[in-house]
N, C-alpha and C positions, 0 to 999 in steps of 0.2 A: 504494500500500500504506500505510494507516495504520499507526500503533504498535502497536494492538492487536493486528495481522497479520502482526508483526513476523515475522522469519525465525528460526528455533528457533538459528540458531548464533548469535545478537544479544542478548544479555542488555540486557530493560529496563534502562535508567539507573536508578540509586537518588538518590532525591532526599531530603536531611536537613530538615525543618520543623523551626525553630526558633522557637519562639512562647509566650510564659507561658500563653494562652489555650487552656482544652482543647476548645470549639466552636469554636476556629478548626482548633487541629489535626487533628480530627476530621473538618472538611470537608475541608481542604486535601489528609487524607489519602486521604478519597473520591472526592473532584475527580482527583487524581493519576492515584491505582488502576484511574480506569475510563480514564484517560489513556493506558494504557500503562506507567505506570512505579512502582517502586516506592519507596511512600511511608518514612521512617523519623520518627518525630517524636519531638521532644525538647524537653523542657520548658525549659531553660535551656542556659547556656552549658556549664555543667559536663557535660550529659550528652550532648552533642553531643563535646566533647574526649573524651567516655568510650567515644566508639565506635571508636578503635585510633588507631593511629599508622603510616602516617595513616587516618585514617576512611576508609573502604570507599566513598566516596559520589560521584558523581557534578557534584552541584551542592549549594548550601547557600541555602535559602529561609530566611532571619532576619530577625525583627521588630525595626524598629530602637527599642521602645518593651517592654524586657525588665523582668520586676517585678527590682526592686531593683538591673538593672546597667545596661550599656547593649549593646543589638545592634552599635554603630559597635567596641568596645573587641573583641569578638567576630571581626569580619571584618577586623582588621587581623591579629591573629591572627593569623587563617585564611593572611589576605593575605600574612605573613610566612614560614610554616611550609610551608602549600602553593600547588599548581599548580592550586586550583579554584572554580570560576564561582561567584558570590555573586550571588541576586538577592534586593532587599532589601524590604522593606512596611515602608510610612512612614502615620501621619497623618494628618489634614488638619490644616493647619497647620505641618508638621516639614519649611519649604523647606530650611530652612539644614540639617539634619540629611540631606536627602536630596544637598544637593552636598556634604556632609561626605563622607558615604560613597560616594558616586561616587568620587571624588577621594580613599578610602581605601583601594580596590579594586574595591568593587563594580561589576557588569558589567553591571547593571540594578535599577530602583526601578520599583514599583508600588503609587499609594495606597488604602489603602484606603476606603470597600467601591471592590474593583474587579471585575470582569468575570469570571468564571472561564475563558473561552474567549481573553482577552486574557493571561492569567495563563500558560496552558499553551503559548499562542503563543512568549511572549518565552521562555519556559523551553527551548524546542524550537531557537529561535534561538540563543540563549547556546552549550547545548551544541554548538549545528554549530558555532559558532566556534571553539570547545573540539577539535572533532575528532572528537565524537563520534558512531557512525555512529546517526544519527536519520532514519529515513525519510521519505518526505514525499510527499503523495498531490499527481501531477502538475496541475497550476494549469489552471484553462478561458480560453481566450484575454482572457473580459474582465478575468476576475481578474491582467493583466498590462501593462505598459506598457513597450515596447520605445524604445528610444534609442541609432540607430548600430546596432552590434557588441551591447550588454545589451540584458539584462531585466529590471523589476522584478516580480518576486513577491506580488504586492500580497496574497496570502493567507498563506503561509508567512513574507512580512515578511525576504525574502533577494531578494541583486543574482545574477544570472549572467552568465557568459561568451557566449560566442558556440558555447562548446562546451556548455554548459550546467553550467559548476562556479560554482561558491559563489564571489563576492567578498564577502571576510568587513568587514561593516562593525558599526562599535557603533551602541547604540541610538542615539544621537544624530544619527549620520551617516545611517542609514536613514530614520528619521523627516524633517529634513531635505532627503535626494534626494527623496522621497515626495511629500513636499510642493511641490517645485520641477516635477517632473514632472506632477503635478495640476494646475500653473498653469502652462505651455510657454507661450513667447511673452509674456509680459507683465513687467514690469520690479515685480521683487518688493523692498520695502526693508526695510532694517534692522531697524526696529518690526514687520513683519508678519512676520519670521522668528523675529524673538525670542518674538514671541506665540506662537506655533506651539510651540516647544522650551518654553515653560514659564515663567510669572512669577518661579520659582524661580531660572531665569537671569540675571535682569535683574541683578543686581550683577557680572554676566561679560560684560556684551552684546560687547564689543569683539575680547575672547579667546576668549570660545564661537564667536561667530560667523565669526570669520579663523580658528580653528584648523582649525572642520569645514569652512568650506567649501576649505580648505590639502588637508585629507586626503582630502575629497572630490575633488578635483581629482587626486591622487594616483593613486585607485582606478578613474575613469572616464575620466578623457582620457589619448589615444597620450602628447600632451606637453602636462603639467600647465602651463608657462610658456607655454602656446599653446592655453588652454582653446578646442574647438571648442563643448562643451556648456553649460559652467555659465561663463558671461561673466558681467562685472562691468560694472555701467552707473556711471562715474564720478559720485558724487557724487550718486545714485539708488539705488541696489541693485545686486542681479543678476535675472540673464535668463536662460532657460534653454530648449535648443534640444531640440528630439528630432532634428532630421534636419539630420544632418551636414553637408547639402551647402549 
């Protein structure tokens, strides 16, 4: 069942655009609407606060490139006041700007021109992590990669269970197992993971990469201190196993 077929008792998500730009919001609000959800757009900071206490909204799409403020001062805000998902459009150019706002709240960054089908994906993700009930048209065998007990969702961009529920990972840790699971068996190092997650990381390489692959470990193996899947090759990389045995 896509969004569009959504169940009459499921009220589309509302999503706030946050954008100086009125041809962005304009698409954004098109792209959305035919998405399944609906769009709210707001020219700046002030008219997004001016939509209640707290705002009726589901998720907050903010450009972190606002005429005369900044989108970061925005989503700490948010980040402080409420309990809700921030995905952010950056740039080309606004690395340091886009780990700002990770690392302010944000639950996800996408630069611009990006993709509108990649746009609506990570929005659909977000919110599952959120809780919110977002449907999802069941995945065809190749669009999956199975390891152990999981599944990756290589469409939807979600981990499951054995039972088939959501292991909620952030963008960084999906993209990441993604990527490990793409290359099974081969000893993957440090440089080709950080290229992977983003030039914007490299002034983290040491902490980005022990954190997620700490939390990854966390989310996939029985006993994270006895990784069966995602091994460490001393002084090379990691390696990473699909079949347990």
């Amino acid at each position: 069942m896509t969004l569009e077929n959504q169940n009459q008792n499921q009220t589309p998500p509302v999503i706030a655009i946050v954008d100086d730009d009125h041809e962005v919001r304009e698409t954004l609000c098109e792209l959305l609407s035919s998405s399944g959800f609906t769009p709210i757009a707001c020219e700046s900071s002030a008219d997004f606060l001016a939509l209640g206490e707290p705002p009726a909204v589901d998720l907050a799409i903010i450009d972190l490139r606002l005429r005369g403020e900044s989108g970061l001062d925005l989503a700490v805000q948010i980040g402080a006041r409420y309990a809700l998902p921030i995905v952010m459009l950056t740039g080309v150019g606004d690395e340091i700007d886009k780990i700002i706002g990770l690392e302010t709240g944000a639950d996800d960054y996408l630069m611009k021109p990006f993709n509108p089908r990649e746009l609506v994906a990570r929005i659909r993700s977000v919110l599952r992590r959120y809780g919110h009930g977002v449907n999802r048209t069941p995945s065809l065998p190749e669009h999956t990669i199975a390891f152990g007990t999981k599944q990756i969702d290589l469409q939807s961009r979600i981990l499951l269970d054995q039972s088939g529920h959501e292991i909620p990972l952030t963008n960084g840790e999906y993209r990441l197992l993604e990527y490990l699971a793409r290359n099974p068996s081969r000893v993957i190092s440090r440089p080709e993971l950080l290229s992977e997650l983003g030039s914007d990381m490299e002034r983290y390489v040491d902490r980005t990469i022990d954190v997620l692959i700490l939390r990854l470990r966390r989310k996939i193996e029985d006993t994270p201190s006895k990784p069966v899947h995602l091994q460490t090759r001393r002084s090379q990389g990691y390696f990473f196993k699909l079949d347990a045995g």
